[in-house]
C-alpha positions in Angstrom: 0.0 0.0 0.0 1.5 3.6 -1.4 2.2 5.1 2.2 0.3 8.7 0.7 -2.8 7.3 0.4 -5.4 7.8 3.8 -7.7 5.3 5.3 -10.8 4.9 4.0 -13.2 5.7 6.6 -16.7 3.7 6.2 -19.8 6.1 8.5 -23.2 3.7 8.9 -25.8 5.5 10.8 -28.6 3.1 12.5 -31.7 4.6 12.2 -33.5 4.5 15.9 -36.6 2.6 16.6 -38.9 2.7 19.6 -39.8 -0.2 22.1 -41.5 -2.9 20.7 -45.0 -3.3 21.7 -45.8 -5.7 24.4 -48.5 -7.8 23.3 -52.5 -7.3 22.9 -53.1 -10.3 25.6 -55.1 -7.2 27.6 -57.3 -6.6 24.7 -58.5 -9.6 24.6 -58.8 -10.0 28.6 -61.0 -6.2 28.1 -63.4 -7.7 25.9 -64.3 -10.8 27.6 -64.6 -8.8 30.7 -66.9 -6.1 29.0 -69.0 -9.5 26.9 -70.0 -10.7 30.3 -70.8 -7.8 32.1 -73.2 -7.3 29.0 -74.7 -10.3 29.2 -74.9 -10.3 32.9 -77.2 -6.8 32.5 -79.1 -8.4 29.8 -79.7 -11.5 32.3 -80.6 -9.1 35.2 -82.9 -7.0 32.5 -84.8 -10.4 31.1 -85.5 -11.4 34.9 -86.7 -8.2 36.1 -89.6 -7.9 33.3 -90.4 -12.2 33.9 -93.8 -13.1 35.9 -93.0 -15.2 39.0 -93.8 -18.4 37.4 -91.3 -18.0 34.5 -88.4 -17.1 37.5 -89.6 -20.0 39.4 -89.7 -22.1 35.9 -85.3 -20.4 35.8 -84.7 -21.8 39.1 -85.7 -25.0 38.7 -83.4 -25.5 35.7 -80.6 -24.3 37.5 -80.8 -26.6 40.4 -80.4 -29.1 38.2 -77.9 -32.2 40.1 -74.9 -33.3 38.3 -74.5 -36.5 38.8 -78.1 -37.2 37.6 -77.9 -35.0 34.8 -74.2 -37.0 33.4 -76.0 -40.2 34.2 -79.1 -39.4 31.5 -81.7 -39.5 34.2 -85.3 -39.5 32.7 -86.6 -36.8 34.8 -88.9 -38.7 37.2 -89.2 -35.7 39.4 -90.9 -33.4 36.5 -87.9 -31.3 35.9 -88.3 -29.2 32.4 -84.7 -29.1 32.0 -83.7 -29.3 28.5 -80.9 -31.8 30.7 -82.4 -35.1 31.9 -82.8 -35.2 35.6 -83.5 -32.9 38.2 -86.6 -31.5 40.2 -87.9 -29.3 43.2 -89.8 -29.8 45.9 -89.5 -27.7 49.5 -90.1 -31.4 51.1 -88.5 -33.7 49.3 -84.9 -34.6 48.4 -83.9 -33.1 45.4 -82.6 -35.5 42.3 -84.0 -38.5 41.3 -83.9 -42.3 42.4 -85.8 -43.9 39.6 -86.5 -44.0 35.9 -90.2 -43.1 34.8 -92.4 -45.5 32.8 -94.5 -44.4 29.5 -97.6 -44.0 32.0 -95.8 -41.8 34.6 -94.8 -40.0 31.1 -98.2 -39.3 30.4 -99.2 -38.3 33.6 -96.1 -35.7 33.4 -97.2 -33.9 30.3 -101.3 -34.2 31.2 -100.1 -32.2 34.3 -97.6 -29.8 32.7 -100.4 -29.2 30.0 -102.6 -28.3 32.7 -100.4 -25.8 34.4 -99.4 -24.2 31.1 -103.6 -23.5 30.6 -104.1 -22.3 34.1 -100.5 -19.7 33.4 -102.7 -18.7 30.4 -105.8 -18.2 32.1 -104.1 -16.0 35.1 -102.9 -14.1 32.2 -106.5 -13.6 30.6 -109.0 -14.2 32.9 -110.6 -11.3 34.6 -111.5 -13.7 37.6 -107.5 -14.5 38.0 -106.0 -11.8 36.4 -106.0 -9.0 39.5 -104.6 -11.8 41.6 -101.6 -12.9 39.8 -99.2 -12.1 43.0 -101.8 -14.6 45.2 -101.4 -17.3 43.0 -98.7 -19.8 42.6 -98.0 -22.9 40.6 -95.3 -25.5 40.9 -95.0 -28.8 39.3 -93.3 -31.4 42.1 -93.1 -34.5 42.0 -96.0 -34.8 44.4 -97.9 -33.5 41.2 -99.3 -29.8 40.7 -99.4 -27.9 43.6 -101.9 -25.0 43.1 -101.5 -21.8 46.2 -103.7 -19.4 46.8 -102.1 -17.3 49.0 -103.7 -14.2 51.6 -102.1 -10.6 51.2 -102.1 -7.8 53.6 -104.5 -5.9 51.6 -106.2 -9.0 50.1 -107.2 -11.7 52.6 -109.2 -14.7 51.2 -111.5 -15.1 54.3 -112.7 -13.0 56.4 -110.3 -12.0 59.6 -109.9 -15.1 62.1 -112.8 -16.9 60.1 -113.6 -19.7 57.8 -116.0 -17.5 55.7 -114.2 -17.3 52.2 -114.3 -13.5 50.7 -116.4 -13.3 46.8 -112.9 -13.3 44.9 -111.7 -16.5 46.6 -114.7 -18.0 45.1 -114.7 -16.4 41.6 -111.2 -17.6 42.2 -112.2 -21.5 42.5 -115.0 -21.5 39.9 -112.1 -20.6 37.4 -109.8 -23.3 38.3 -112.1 -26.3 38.6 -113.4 -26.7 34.4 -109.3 -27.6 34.5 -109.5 -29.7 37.1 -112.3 -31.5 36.1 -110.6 -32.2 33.3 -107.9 -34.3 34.8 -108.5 -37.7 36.0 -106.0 -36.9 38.9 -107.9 -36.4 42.2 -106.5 -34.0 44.8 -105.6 -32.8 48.2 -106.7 -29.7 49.9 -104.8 -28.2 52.6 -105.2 -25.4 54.8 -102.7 -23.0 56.2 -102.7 -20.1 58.6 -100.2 -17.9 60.2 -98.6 -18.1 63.8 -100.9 -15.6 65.1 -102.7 -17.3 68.1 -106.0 -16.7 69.3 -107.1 -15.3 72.5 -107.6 -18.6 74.4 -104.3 -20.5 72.8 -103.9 -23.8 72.0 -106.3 -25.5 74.6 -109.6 -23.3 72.6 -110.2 -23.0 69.3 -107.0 -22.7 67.5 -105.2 -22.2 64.4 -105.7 -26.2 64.1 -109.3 -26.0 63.8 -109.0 -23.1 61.9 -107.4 -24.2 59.4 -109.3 -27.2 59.0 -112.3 -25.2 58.9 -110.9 -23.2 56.4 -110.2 -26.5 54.0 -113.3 -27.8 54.4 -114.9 -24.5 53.3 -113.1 -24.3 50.5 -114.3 -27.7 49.5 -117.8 -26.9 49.8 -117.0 -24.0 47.7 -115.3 -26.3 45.0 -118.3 -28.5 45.0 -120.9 -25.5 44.4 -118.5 -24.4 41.6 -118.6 -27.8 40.4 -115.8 -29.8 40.9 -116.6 -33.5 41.0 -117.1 -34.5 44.9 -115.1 -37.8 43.7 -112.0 -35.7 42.8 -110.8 -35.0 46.8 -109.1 -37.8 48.0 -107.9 -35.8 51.5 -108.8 -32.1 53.1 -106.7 -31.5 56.0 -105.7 -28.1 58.5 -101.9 -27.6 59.2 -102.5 -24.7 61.4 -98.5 -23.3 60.9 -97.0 -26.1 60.8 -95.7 -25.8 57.4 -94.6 -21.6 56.7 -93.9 -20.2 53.5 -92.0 -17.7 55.5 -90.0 -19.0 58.6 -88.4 -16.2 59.0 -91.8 -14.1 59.7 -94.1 -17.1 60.7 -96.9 -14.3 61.4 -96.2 -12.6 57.8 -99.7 -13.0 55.8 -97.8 -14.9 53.2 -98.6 -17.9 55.3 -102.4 -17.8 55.4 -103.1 -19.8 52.1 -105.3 -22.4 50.3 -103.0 -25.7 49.0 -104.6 -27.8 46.2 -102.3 -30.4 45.5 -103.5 -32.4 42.1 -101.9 -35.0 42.9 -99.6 -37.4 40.5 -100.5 -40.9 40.1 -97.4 -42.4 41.9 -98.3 -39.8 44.7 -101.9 -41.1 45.2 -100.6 -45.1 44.6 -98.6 -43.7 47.7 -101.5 -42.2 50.0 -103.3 -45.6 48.7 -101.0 -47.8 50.0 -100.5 -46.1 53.7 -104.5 -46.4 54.1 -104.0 -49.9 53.3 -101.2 -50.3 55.8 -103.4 -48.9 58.3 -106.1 -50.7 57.2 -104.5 -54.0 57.1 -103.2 -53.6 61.2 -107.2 -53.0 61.7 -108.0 -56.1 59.9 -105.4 -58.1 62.0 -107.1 -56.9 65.3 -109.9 -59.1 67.0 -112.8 -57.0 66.6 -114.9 -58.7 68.0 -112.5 -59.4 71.6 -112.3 -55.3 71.7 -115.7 -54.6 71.3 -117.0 -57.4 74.1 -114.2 -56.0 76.1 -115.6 -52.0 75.4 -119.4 -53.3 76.3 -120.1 -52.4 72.3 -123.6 -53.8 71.4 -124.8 -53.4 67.6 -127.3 -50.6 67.4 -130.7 -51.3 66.9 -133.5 -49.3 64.8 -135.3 -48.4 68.3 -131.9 -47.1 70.0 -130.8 -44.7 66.3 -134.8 -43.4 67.0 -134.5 -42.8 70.6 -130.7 -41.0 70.0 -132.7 -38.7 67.6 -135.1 -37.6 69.6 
């Protein structure tokens, strides 16, 4: 190399760049986040504007067990989960312990069908329409359970009486052309609150009352025609069985129960009379009545006790 000759000197200039971004993980975690607070409003928007009975209809689907649903149950327990299995009922175990037959089937959907014209009659009726808040329907697997329940500022009978107010019975002579429909018989029930009365338990109570209260409801069905055939049990519970525990003297308590009851239910009440039954027919009755002094009754004694 000539020794007058310079260095050749080579300049690259990098051209800056700014920090890489970091990722749009966030983005993605921002939009999930915003999708389900939308549909948590839209839930919360759908169940405010629902009648009772379509969030009572919600809550049975979601309580909806597991372990029945994974092992295909064939909803025994009248659950109208779109997932086999299931059920409700405030007395019973939830879930489900056998498989229906084709005639409990039937049974099912004659009831359902029933319920679904007694929603649509609530909805139209003038009779039921101005007492949808009094009236509630659940299907158990006891069958239908129809409740007509007393309000503060609508009681069905008069205060601390069996006497039924006019709407309870405009009430009744819409429901029974359904029920006389159904070849299911039923059971009437009748509830009060825990309000006692001024001589307790040892007078006339809430037992009686409610009792009395049943049984004037049924005379009430009858005169609005229901079939006399169609009860198979009327019965008081006084409070023994509150909507409301919490406020057992809450009017919410005071309420008519007609039970239509499912064909495995009634096989069941059957059954325990013939239990009962069959212990009576195991008994000497003859030995008690000699030892009770019982003599039959004769024409001349039933003639002499009326007079």
């Amino acid at each position: 190399m000539s020794k007058n000759k310079h260095p050749v000197i080579i300049v690259r200039k990098r051209k800056k760049h700014g920090h890489g971004h970091h990722g749009g993980s966030w983005k993605i975690a921002y939009a999930d986040f915003m999708t389900a607070m939308m549909a948590f409003f839209l839930v919360m928007w759908l169940i405010s504007n629902s009648t009772p009975q379509q969030r009572h209809r919600i809550a049975e689907y979601f309580q909806m067990p597991l372990k029945v649903a994974l092992s295909q149950g064939n909803q025994p327990s009248l659950s109208e989960s779109v997932i086999p299995g299931g059920g409700s009922d405030m007395v019973h175990k939830k879930g489900e312990v056998t498989r229906s037959t084709p005639r409990d089937n039937a049974d099912i959907k004659r009831l359902r069908k029933a319920r679904d014209r007694l929603d649509n009659m609530i909805k139209t009726d003038p009779k039921l329409n101005n007492f949808q808040s009094n009236l509630r329907m659940q299907l158990t697997e006891n069958g239908l359970l129809i409740q007509i329940i007393d309000s503060q500022d609508r009681p069905m009978f008069k205060l601390g009486s069996k006497e039924l107010e006019g709407y309870l019975k405009g009430i009744f002579e819409s429901l029974v052309p359904v029920i006389n429909q159904l070849p299911n018989r039923i059971s009437l029930t009748g509830h009060t609150d825990s309000l006692p009365y001024a001589h307790g338990d040892t007078g006339y109570s809430n037992w009686e009352l409610s009792a009395d209260r049943a049984n004037a409801s049924r005379r009430a069905l009858i005169s609005a025609g229901l079939s006399v055939n169609k009860f198979m049990r009327v019965i008081g519970m006084a409070d023994s069985l509150a909507l409301d525990n919490t406020s057992p003297e809450h009017a919410i308590n005071r309420r008519i129960s007609i039970l239509v009851l499912s064909q495995n239910k009634e096989k069941s009440l059957i059954n325990d009379d013939s239990l009962i039954q069959s212990v009576a027919d195991h008994e000497n009755i003859d030995a008690i009545k000699d030892e009770l002094k019982i003599t039959p009754q004769t024409n001349e004694d039933a003639a002499a006790l009326a007079n």
